[in-house]
DOPAMI-776060 format. One line per 4 residues: number of its first residue (from 1); their letters; for each residue x, y, z of C-alpha. Coordinates in steps of 0.2 Angstrom, whole numbers, plus 2048, in hexadecimal, padded with zeros to 3 digits. Example, Ala and Ser with C-alpha at 12.3 -4.5 7.8 and 13.67 -1.06 7.14 Angstrom:
<sedos>
1> AS> 83E/7EA/827; 844/7FB/824;
</sedos>
This chain:
<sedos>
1> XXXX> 916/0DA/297; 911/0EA/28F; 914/0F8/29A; 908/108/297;
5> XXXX> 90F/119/29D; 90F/129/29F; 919/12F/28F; 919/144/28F;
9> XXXX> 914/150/29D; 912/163/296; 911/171/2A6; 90F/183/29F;
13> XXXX> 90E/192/2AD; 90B/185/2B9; 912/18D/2C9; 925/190/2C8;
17> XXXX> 925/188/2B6; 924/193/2A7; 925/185/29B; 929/174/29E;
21> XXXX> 929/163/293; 92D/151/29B; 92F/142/292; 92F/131/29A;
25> XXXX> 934/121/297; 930/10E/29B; 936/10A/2AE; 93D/113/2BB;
29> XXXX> 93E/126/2B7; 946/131/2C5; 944/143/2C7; 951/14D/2D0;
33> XXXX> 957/15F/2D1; 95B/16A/2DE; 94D/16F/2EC; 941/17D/2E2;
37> XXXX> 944/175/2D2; 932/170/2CF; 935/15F/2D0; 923/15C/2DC;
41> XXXX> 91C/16A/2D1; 91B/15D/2C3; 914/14E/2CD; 906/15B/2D4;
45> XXXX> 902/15F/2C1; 901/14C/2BD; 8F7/14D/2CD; 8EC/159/2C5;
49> XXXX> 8E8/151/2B5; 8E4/142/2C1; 8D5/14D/2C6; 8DD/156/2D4;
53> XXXX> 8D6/164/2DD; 8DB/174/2D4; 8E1/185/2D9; 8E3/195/2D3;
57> XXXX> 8F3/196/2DB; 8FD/18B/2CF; 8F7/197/2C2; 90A/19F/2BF;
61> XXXX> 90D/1B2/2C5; 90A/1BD/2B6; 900/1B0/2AC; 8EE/1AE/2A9;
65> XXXX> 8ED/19D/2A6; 8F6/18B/2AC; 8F7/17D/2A0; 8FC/16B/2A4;
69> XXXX> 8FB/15F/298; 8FF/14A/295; 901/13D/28A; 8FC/12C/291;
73> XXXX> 8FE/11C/287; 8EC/116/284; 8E3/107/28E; 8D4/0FD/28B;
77> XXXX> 8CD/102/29A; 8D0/114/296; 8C8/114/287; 8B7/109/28E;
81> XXXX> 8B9/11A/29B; 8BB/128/28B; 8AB/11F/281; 8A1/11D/291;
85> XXXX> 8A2/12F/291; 89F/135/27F; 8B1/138/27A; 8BE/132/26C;
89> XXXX> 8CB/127/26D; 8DB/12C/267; 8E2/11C/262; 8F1/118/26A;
93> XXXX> 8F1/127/279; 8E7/130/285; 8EB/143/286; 8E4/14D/294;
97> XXXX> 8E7/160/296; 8E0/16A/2A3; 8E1/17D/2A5; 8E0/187/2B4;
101> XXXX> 8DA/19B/2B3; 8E0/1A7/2BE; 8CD/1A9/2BF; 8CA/19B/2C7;
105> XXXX> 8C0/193/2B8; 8C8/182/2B0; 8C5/179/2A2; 8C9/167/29D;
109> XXXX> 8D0/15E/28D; 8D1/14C/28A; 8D8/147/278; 8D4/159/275;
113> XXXX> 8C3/157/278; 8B8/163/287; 8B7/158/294; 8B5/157/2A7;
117> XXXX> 8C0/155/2B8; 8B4/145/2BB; 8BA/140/2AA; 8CF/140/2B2;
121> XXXX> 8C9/138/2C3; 8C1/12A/2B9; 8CF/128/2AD; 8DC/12B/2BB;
125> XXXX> 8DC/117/2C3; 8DF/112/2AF; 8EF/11D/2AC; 8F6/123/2BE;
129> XXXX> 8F7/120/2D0; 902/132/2D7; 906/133/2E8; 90A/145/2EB;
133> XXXX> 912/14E/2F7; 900/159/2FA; 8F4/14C/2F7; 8FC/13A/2FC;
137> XXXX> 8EC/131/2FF; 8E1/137/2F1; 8E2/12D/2E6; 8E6/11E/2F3;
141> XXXX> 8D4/11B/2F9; 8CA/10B/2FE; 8C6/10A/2EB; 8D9/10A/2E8;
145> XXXX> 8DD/0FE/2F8; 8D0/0F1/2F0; 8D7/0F1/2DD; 8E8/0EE/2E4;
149> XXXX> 8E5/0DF/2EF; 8DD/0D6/2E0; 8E9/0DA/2D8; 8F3/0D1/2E6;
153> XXXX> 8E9/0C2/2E9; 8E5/0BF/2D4; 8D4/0C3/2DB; 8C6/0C7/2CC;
157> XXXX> 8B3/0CF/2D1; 8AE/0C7/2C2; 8A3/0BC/2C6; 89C/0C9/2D3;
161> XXXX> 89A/0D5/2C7; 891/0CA/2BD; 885/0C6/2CA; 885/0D8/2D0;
165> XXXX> 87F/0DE/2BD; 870/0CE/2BD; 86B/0D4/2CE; 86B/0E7/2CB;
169> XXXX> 862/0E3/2BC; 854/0D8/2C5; 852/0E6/2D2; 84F/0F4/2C7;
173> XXXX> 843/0EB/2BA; 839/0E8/2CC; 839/0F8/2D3; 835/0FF/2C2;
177> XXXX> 825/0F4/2BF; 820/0F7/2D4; 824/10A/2D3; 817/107/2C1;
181> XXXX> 80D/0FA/2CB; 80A/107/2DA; 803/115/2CE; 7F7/107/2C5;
185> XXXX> 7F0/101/2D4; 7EB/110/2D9; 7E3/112/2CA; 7D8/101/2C9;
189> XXXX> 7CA/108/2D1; 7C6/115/2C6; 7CB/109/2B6; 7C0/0FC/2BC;
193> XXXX> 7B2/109/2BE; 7B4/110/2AD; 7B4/0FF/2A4; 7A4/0F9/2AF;
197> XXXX> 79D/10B/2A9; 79F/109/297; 79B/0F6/297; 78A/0FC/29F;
201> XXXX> 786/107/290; 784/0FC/284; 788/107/278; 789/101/265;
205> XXXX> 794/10B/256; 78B/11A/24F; 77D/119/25B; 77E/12B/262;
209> XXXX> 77A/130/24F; 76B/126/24A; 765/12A/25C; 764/13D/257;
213> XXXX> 75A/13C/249; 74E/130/250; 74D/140/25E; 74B/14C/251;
217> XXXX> 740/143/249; 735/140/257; 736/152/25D; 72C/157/24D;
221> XXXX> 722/149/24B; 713/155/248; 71B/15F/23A; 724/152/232;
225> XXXX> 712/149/230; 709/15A/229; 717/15C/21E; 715/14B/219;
229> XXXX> 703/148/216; 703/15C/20E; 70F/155/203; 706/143/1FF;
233> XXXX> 6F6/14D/1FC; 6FC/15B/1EF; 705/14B/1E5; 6F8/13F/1E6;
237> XXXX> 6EA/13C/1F3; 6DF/150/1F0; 6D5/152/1E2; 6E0/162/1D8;
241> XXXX> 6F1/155/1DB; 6FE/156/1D2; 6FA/142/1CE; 6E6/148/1CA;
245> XXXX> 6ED/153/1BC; 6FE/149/1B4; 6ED/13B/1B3; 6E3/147/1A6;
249> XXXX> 6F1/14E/19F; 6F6/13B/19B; 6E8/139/193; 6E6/146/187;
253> XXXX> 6FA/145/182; 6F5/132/17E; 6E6/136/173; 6F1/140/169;
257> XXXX> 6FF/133/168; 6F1/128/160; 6F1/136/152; 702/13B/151;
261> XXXX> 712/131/157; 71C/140/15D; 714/140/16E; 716/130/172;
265> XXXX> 726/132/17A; 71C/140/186; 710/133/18B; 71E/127/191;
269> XXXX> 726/135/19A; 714/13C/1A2; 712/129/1A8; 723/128/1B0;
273> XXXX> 722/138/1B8; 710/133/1C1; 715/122/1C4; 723/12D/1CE;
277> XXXX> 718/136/1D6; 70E/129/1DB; 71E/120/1E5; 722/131/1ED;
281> XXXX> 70F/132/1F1; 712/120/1FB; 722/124/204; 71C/134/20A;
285> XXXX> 70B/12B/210; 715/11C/217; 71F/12B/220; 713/132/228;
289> XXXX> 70A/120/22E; 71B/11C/235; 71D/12B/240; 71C/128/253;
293> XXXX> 718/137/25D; 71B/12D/26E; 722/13A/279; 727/129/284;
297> XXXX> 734/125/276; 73A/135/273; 73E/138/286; 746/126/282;
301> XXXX> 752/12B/276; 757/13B/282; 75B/133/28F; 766/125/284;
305> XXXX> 76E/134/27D; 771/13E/28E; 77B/12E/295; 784/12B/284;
309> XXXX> 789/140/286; 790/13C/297; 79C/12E/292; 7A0/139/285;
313> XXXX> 7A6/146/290; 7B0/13B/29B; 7B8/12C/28D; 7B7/135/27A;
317> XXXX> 7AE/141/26F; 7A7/132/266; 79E/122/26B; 7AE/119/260;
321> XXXX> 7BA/122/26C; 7B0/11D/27B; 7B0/10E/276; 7C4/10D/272;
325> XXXX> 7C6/115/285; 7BB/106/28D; 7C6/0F9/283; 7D7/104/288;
329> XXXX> 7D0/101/29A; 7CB/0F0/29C; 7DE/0ED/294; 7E7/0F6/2A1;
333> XXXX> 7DB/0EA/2AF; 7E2/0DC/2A5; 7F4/0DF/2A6; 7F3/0E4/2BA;
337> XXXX> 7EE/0D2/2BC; 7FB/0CB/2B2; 808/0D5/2BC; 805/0CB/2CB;
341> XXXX> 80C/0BE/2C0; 81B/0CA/2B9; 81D/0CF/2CB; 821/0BF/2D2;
345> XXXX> 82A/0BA/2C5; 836/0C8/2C6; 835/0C5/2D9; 83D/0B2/2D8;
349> XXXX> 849/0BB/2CA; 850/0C8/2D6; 851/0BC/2E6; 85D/0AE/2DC;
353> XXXX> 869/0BC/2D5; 86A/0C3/2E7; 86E/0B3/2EA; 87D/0B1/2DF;
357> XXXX> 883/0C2/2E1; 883/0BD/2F4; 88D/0AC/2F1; 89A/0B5/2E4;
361> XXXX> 89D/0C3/2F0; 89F/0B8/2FE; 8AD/0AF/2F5; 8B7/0BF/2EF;
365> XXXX> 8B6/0C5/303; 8BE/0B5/307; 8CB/0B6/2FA; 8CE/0C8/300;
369> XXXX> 8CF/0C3/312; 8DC/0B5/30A; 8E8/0C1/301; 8E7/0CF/30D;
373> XXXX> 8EF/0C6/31A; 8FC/0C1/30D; 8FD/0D1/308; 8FF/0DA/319;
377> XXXX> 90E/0CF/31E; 919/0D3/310; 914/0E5/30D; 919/0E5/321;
381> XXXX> 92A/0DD/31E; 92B/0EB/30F; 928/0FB/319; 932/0F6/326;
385> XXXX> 942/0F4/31A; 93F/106/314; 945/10F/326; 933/10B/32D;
389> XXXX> 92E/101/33D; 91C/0FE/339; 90D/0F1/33D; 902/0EE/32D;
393> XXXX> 8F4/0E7/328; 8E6/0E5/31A; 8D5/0E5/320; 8C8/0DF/317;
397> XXXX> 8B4/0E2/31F; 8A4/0DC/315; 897/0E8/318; 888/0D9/311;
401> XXXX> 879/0E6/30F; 872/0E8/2FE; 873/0F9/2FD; 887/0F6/2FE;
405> XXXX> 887/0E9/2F0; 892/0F0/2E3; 898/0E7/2D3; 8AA/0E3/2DC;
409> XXXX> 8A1/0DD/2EC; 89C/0E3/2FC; 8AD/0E4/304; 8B8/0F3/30B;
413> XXXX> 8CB/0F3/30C; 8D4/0FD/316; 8E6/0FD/317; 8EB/102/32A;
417> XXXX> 8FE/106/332; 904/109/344; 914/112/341; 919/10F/351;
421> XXXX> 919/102/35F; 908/101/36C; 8FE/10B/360; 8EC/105/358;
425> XXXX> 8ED/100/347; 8E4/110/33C; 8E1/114/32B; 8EF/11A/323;
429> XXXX> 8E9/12D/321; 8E9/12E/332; 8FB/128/334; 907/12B/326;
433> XXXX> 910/13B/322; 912/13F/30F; 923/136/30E; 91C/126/318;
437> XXXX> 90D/125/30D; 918/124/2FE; 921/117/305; 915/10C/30C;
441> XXXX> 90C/10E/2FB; 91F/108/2F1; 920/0F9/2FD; 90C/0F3/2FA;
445> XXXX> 911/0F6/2E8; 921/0ED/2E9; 917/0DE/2F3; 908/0DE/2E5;
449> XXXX> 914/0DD/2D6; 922/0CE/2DF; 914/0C3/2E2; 90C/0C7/2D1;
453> XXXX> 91D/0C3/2CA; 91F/0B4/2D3; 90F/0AD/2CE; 90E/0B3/2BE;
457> XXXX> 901/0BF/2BF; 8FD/0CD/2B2; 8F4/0DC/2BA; 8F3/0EC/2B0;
461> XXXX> 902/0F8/2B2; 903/109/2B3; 90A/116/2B8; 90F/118/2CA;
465> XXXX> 917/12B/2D0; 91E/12C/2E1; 924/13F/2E8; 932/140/2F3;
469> XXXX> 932/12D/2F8; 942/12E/301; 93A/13A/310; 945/137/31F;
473> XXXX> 94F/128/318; 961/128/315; 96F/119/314; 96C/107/311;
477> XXXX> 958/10C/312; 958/119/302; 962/10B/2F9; 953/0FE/2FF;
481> XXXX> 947/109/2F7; 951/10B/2E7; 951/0FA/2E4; 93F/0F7/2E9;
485> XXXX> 939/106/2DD; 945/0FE/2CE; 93C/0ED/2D3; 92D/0F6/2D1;
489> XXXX> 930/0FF/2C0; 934/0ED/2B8; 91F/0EA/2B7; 91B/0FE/2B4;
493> XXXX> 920/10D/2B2; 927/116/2C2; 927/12A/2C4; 931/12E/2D4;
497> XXXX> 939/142/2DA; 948/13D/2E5; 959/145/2EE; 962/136/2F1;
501> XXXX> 96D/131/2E5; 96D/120/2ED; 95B/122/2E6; 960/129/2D5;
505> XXXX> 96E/11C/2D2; 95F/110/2CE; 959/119/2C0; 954/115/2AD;
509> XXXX> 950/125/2A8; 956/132/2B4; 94D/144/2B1; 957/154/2B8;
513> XXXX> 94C/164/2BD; 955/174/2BE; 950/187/2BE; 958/197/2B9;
517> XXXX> 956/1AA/2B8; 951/1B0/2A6; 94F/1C3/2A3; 949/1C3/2B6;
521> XXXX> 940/1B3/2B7; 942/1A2/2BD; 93F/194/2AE; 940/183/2B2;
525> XXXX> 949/179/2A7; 946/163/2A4; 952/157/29B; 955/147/29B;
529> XXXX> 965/144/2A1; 972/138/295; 97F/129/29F; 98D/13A/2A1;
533> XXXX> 97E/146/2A7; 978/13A/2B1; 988/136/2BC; 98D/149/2BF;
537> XXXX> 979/14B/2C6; 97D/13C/2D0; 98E/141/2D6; 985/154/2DB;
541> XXXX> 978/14C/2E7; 986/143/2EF; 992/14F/2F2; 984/161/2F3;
545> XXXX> 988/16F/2E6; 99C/169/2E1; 99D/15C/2D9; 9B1/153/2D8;
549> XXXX> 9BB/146/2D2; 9B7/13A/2E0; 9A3/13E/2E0; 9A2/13B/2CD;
553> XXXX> 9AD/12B/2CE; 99E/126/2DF; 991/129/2D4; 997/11D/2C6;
557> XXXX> 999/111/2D3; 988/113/2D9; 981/110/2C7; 989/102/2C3;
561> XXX> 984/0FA/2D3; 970/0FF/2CF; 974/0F5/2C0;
</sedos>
């Protein structure tokens, strides 16, 4: 199985650390040093670039600025995560870096990119689960309780989530086309009043224009006719016309065409110029005959226009855009009685995904129900081989209301502990102390990977960092939890800060953390400790600040036994 990890952790005037650089390794990875080292100072920095609450306070004395920094091998999911919200993929890992101002302002970095703290808490669940020392139940919320029994049980929300996303989608086309249903409704009224308004007009293309000069027309019948006959006259009806005289001039350009051919072109041209005249003569006449004075039809046309003014006003500067606004109108009336249609359509649509999503998340709270029973009996056996006398269970409450339906189901898990015997089960933030939670948290982890070893089950590692696990434990019980963390670390990578060296023993990669004074200052210092390193680190936490022959020759005793 491919184990993705935690491979660097950078911490640079972070509280008591000047500058410090981890590197990790696949497995188990302990942590040790003497008390004040800073060995929970680097989990609370991981912590951090989970998204933790920051503080100015871990801004180092003297410094303007903390830094802490990671590199994460990449996952699928955290790279879905980093494209969701508009950032690059770096390949192969995820770095995060966040700084600290002794300000109080922050700023975020993933793969060197600005980014946000809702950024780390989203990408937190892909790369770590830390259980600090300050914040043990963070990052161990219902969310957290849920992931891990599927994981347990095998269980997948799949189907749910399918149904979920089919459902979601129904309900917001719905309330889209009611919210846009609602506002046309309210307008039907007035679109069926406009139509009916418009309809009722009659109105033809261009009308509004051959109506004005009909009114024009008519409003000067009685100088249009003068001006008409005046005209008709002077060309061709008085006795000195224009017509009169072109006729005698005619006449005498033709007696001389008879003697000399010259003008015979001037005769046709006199003959065409009255027989122009004479048509001019016929319209004007017929003009004037055709002019009606009828004050009847001229308050006719006013009225027409008046009314064809007012839809004007209302629909369009033109009768061609009142017209367009009549045919916008009855289209609008058109669709509202097609969405009854869509409506119950999209009704019926909506009411056999509820369905479904019903059936599929009743199924995943009965497979939940399943497991967690499973589930609390051997996390129960676990705790109560790590120096703790405990009642567990999982419990596992569907909450059916829609407005609880999520794409994982409607149920809430809770993980709840009496630590001691007549007390009420509770949730465990109201009953485990720091070193408690951690190791209730090792032996549900422990209980999640046996049986997904045993029935050969693939959940998605990570990296799990446990602080100061060995709280209040000692003997036979520290070994326990060595053995459980090791069986642990053969599925993921484990972090863990311990003091016992039956603890330590267990290690694959076993980091020291010490300090010293430098030109007044305290530097912490990290290394990775090699097979003779390791055994003197091991033979100090068993025998305290001197380390002898008999401690050292322990401590190889102790290894070789972890192996």
């Amino acid at each position: 199985m491919e184990t993705r990890m935690l491979v660097e952790l950078r911490a640079e005037n972070y509280a008591v650390i000047d500058h410090a650089i981890a590197t990790f390794g696949p497995g188990l990875n302990l942590l040790t040093g003497e008390t004040g080292a800073g060995k929970s100072i680097l989990v609370d920095a991981l912590a951090l670039l989970m998204g933790g609450k920051a503080s100015t306070e871990v801004v180092r004395h003297g410094a303007d600025k903390a830094v802490v920094a990671c590199v994460f091998e990449s996952t699928p999911g955290a790279e879905a995560i980093l494209e969701a919200n508009g950032l690059d993929s770096d390949g192969s890992d995820v770095i995060l870096r966040r700084e600290i101002l002794s300000s109080g302002k922050g700023r975020v970095f993933v793969n060197n990119q600005p980014a946000t703290v809702a950024v780390l808490r989203q990408l937190a669940p892909e790369l770590a689960l830390v259980h600090a020392q300050t914040e043990t139940l963070s990052s161990f919320d219902q969310t957290q309780q849920r992931i891990l029994l599927d994981r347990f049980g095998g269980i997948s929300p799949d189907a749910a989530a399918q149904a979920y996303t089919h459902w979601r989608d129904a309900q917001t086309k719905l309330n889209d086309l009611l919210q846009g249903e609602q506002d046309r409704l309210r307008m039907v009224d007035l679109w069926s009043y406009q139509c009916k308004e418009i309809e009722a007009a009659h109105l033809q293309p261009g009308e509004d224009g051959a109506l004005e000069t009909e009114k024009r027309v008519l409003a000067n019948a009685e100088k249009l006719y003068a001006a008409a006959m005046g005209a008709f006259d002077q060309l061709y009806e008085g006795g000195a016309s224009a017509e009169v005289a072109l006729r005698a001039a005619l006449r005498n350009v033709e007696e001389l065409a008879r003697y000399d051919a010259r003008f015979t072109e001037s005769a046709q041209q006199l003959a065409s110029a009255r027989a122009t005249i004479s048509d001019i003569g016929s319209t004007l006449r017929d003009y004037a005959e055709g002019i009606n004075a009828s004050p009847e039809r001229l308050a006719e046309i006013e009225d027409r226009l008046a009314a064809i003014d007012r839809l004007k006003r209302k629909y369009g500067h033109t009768v061609a855009e009142v017209l367009a606004f009549g045919e916008e109108v009855t289209r609008k009336l058109a669709e509202v009685e097609d969405r009854d249609e869509i409506l119950k359509a999209l009704r019926a649509i909506l009411g056999e995904s509820a369905a479904s999503y019903r059936k599929a998340a009743a199924a995943l709270t009965a497979e939940r129900k399943a497991a967690a029973v499973r589930l609390a009996k051997l996390a129960e056996a676990q705790i109560n081989s790590l120096a703790m006398k405990v009642r567990f269970e999982v419990a596992v409450s569907a909450n059916e209301s829609d407005s609880h339906w999520t794409a994982h189901g409607w149920d809430q898990v809770e993980c709840r502990i009496a630590t001691n015997a007549g007390e009420p089960l509770k949730p465990l933030h109201e009953i485990a102390s720091g070193g408690e939670m951690s190791r209730v948290m090792l032996a549900l982890k422990v209980a999640v990977e046996e049986s997904s070893s045993k029935s050969k089950k693939n959940p998605t590692p990570r990296t799990l960092v446990f602080d100061e696990i060995d709280i209040g434990i000692g003997g036979r019980a520290a070994e326990a939890v060595g053995q459980k963390l090791k069986a642990l670390s053969r599925g993921q990578q484990v972090l863990c800060v311990t003091h016992l060296p039956q603890i330590a023993a267990f290690a694959d990669q076993h980091i020291l953390i010490d300090k010293r004074e430098d030109h007044g200052r305290t530097k912490t210092q990290i290394r990775v400790l090699d097979d003779r390193a390791r055994t003197y680190e091991v033979a100090r936490m068993v025998s305290g600040a001197k380390v002898t022959d008999t401690s050292l020759q322990h401590a190889a005793q102790m290894i070789a036994a972890s192996r």
